[in-house]
N, CA, C and O atoms as CSV, one atom per row, in Angstrom:
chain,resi,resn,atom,element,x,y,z
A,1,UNK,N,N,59.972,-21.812,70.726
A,1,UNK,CA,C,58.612,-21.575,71.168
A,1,UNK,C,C,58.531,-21.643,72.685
A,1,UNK,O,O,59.156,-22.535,73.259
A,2,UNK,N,N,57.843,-20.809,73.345
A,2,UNK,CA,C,57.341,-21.045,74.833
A,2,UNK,C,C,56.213,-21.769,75.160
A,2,UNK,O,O,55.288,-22.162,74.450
A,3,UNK,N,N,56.503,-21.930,76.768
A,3,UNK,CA,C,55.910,-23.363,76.839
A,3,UNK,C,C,55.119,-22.594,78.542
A,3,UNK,O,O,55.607,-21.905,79.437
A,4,UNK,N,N,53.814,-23.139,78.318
A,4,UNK,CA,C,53.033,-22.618,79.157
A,4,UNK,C,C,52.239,-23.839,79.866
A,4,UNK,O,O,51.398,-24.604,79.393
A,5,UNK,N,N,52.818,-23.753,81.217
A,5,UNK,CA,C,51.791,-24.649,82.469
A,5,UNK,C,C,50.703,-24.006,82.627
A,5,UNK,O,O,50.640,-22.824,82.964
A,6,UNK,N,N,49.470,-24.968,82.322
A,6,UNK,CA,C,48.320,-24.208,82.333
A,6,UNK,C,C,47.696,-25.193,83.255
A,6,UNK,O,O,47.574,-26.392,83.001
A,7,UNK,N,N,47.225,-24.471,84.582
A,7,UNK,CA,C,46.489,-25.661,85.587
A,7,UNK,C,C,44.908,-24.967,85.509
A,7,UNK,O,O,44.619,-23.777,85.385
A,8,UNK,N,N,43.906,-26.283,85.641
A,8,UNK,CA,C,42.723,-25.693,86.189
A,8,UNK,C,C,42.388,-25.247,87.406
A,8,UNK,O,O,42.010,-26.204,88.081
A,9,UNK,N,N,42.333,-23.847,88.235
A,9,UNK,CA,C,41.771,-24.048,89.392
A,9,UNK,C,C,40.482,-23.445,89.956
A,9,UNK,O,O,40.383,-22.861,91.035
A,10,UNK,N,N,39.373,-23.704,88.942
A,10,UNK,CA,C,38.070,-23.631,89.401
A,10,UNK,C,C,37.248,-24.489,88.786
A,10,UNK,O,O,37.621,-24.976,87.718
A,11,UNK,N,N,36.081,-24.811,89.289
A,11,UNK,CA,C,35.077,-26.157,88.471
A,11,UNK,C,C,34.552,-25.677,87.711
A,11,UNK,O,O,34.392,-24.469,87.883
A,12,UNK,N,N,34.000,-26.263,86.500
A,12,UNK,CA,C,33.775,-26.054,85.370
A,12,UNK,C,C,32.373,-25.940,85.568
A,12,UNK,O,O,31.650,-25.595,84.633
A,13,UNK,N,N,31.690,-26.324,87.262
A,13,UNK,CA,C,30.429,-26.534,87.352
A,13,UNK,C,C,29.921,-25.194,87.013
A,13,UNK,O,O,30.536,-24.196,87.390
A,14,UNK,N,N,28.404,-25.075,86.049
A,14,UNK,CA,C,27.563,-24.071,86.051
A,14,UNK,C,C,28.683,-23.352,84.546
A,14,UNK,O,O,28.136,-22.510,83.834
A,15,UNK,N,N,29.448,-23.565,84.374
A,15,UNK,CA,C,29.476,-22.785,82.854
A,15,UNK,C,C,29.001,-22.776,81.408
A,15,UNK,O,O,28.179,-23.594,80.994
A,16,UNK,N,N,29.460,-21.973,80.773
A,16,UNK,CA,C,28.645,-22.451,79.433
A,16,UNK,C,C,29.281,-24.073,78.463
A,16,UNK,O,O,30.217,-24.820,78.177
A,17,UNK,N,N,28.891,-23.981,78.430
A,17,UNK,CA,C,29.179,-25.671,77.249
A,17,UNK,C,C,30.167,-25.392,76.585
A,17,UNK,O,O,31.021,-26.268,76.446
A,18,UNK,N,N,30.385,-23.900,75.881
A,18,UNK,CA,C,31.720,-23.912,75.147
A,18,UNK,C,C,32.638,-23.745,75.997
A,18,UNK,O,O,33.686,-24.073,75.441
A,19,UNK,N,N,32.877,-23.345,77.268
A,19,UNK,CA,C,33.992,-23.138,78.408
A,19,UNK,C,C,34.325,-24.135,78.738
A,19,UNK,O,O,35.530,-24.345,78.877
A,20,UNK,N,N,33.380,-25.128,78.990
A,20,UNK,CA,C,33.749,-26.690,79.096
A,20,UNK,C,C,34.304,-27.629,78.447
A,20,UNK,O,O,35.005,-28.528,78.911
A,21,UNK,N,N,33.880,-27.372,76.893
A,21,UNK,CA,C,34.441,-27.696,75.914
A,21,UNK,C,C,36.110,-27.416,76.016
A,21,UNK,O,O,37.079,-28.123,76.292
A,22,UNK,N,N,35.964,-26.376,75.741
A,22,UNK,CA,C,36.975,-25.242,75.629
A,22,UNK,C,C,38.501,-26.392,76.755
A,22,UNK,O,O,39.547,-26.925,76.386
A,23,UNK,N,N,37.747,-26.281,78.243
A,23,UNK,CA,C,39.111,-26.654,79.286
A,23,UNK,C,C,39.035,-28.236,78.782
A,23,UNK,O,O,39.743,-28.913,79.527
A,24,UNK,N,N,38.504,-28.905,77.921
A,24,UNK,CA,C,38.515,-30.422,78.010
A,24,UNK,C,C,39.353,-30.422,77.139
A,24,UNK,O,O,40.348,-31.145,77.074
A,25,UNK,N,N,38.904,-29.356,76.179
A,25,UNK,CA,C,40.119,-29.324,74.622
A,25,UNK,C,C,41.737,-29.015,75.395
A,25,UNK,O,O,42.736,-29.520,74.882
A,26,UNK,N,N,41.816,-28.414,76.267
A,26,UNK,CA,C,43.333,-28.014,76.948
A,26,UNK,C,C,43.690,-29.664,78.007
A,26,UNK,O,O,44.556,-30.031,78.801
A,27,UNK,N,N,42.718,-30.108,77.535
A,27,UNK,CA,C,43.064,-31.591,78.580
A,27,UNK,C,C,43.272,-31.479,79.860
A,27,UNK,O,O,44.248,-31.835,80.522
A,28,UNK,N,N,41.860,-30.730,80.322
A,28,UNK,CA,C,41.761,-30.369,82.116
A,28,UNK,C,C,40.974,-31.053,82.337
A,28,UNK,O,O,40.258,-31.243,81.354
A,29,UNK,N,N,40.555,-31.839,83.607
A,29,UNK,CA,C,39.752,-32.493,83.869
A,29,UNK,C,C,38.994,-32.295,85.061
A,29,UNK,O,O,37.784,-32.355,85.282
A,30,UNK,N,N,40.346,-31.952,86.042
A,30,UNK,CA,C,39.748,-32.304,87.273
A,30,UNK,C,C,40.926,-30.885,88.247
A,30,UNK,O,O,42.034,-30.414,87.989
A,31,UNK,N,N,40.370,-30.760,88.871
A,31,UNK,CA,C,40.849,-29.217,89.842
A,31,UNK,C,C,42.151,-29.413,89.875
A,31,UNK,O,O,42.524,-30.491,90.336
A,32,UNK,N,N,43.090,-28.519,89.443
A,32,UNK,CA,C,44.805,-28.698,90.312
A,32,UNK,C,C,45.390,-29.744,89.220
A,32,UNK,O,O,46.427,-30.385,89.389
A,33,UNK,N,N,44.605,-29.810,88.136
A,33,UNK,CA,C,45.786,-30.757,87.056
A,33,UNK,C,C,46.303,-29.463,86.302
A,33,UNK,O,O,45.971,-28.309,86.576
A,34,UNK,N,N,47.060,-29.809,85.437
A,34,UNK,CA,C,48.186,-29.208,84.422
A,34,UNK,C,C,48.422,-29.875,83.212
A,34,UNK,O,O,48.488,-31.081,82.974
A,35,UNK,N,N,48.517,-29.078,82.621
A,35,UNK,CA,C,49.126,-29.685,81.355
A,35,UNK,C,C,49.998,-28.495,81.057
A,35,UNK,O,O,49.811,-27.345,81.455
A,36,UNK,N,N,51.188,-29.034,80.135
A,36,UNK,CA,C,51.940,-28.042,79.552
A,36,UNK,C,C,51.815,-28.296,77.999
A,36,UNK,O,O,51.664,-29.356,77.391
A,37,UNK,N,N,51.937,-26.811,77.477
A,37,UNK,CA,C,51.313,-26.613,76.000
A,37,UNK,C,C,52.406,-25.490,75.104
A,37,UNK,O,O,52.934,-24.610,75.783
A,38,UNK,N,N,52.688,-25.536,73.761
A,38,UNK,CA,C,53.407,-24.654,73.510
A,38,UNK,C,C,52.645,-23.099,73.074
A,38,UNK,O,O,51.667,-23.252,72.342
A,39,UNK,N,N,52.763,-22.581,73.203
A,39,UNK,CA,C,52.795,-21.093,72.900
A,39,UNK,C,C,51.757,-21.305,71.252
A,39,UNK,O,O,52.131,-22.229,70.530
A,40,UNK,N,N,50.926,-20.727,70.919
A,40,UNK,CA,C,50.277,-20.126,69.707
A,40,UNK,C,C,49.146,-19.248,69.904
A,40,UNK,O,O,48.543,-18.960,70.937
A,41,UNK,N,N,48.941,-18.797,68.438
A,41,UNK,CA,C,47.801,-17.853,68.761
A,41,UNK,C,C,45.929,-18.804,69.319
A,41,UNK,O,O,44.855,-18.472,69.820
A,42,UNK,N,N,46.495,-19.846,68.877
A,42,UNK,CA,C,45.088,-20.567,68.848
A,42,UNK,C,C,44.991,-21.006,70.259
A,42,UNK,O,O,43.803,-20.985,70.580
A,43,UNK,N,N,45.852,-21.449,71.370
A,43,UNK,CA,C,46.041,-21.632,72.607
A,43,UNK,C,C,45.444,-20.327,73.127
A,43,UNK,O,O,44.380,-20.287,73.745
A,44,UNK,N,N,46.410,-18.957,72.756
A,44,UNK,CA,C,45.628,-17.810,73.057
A,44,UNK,C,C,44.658,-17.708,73.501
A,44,UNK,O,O,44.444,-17.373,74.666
A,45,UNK,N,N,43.649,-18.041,72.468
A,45,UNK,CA,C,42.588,-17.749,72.243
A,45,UNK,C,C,41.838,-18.589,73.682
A,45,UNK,O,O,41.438,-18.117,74.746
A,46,UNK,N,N,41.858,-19.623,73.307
A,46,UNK,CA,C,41.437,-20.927,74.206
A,46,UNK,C,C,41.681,-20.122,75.693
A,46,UNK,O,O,40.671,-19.777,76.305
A,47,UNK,N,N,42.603,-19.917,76.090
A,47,UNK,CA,C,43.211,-19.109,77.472
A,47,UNK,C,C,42.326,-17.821,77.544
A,47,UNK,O,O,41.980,-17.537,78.691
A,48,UNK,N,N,42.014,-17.224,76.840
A,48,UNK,CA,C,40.894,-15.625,76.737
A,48,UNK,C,C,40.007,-16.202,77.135
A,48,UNK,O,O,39.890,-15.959,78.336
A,49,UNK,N,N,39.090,-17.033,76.702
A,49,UNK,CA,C,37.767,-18.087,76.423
A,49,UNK,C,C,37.837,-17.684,78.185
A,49,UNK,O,O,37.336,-16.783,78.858
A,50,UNK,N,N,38.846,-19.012,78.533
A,50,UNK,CA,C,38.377,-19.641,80.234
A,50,UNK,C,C,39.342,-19.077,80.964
A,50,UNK,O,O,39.673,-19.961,81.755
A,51,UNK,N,N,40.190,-17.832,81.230
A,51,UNK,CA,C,40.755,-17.187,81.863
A,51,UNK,C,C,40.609,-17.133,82.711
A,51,UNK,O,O,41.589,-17.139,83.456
A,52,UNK,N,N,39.210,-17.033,83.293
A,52,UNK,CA,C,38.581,-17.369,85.239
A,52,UNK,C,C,38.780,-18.546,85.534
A,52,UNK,O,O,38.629,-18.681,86.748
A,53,UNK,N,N,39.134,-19.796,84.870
A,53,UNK,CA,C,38.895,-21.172,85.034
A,53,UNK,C,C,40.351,-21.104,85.345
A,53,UNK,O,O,40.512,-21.402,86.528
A,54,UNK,N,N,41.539,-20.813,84.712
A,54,UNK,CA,C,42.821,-21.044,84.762
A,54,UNK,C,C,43.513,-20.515,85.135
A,54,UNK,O,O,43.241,-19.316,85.195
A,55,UNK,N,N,44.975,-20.965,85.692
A,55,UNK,CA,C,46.066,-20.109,85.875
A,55,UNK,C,C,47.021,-20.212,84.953
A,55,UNK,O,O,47.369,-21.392,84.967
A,56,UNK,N,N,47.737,-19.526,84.029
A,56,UNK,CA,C,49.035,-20.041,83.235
A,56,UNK,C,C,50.502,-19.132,83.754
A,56,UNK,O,O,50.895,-18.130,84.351
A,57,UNK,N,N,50.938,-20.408,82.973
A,57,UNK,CA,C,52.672,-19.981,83.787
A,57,UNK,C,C,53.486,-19.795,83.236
A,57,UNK,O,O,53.421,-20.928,82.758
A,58,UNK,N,N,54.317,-19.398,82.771
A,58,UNK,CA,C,55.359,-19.398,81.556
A,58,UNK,C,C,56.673,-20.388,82.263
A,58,UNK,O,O,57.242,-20.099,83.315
A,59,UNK,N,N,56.875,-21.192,81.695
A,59,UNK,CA,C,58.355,-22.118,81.406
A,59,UNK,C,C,59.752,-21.752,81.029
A,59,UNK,O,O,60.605,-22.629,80.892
């Protein structure tokens, strides 16, 4: 499976509630963190959602 660095780099200020939801569920918190995550369709999805919010990276 691939493994994707996903950092936040914009504020979550002023979005909708599920976008927020959405980057808290990827365990973002705060500008310039990361988490790394494996590869699925349900991550996918999550990444479509907040695509302006994030950058991802492949591993």
């Amino acid at each position: 499976m691939a493994q994707l660095k996903i950092t936040l780099i914009k504020s979550t200020i002023g979005c909708l509630k599920d976008q927020k939801a959405t980057v808290e569920s990827l365990g973002l918190k705060k500008i310039n963190q990361f988490k790394i995550h494996n590869d699925s369709p349900a991550l996918q999805g999550k990444l479509a959602k907040v695509s302006h919010l994030v950058k991802v990276e492949a591993l």
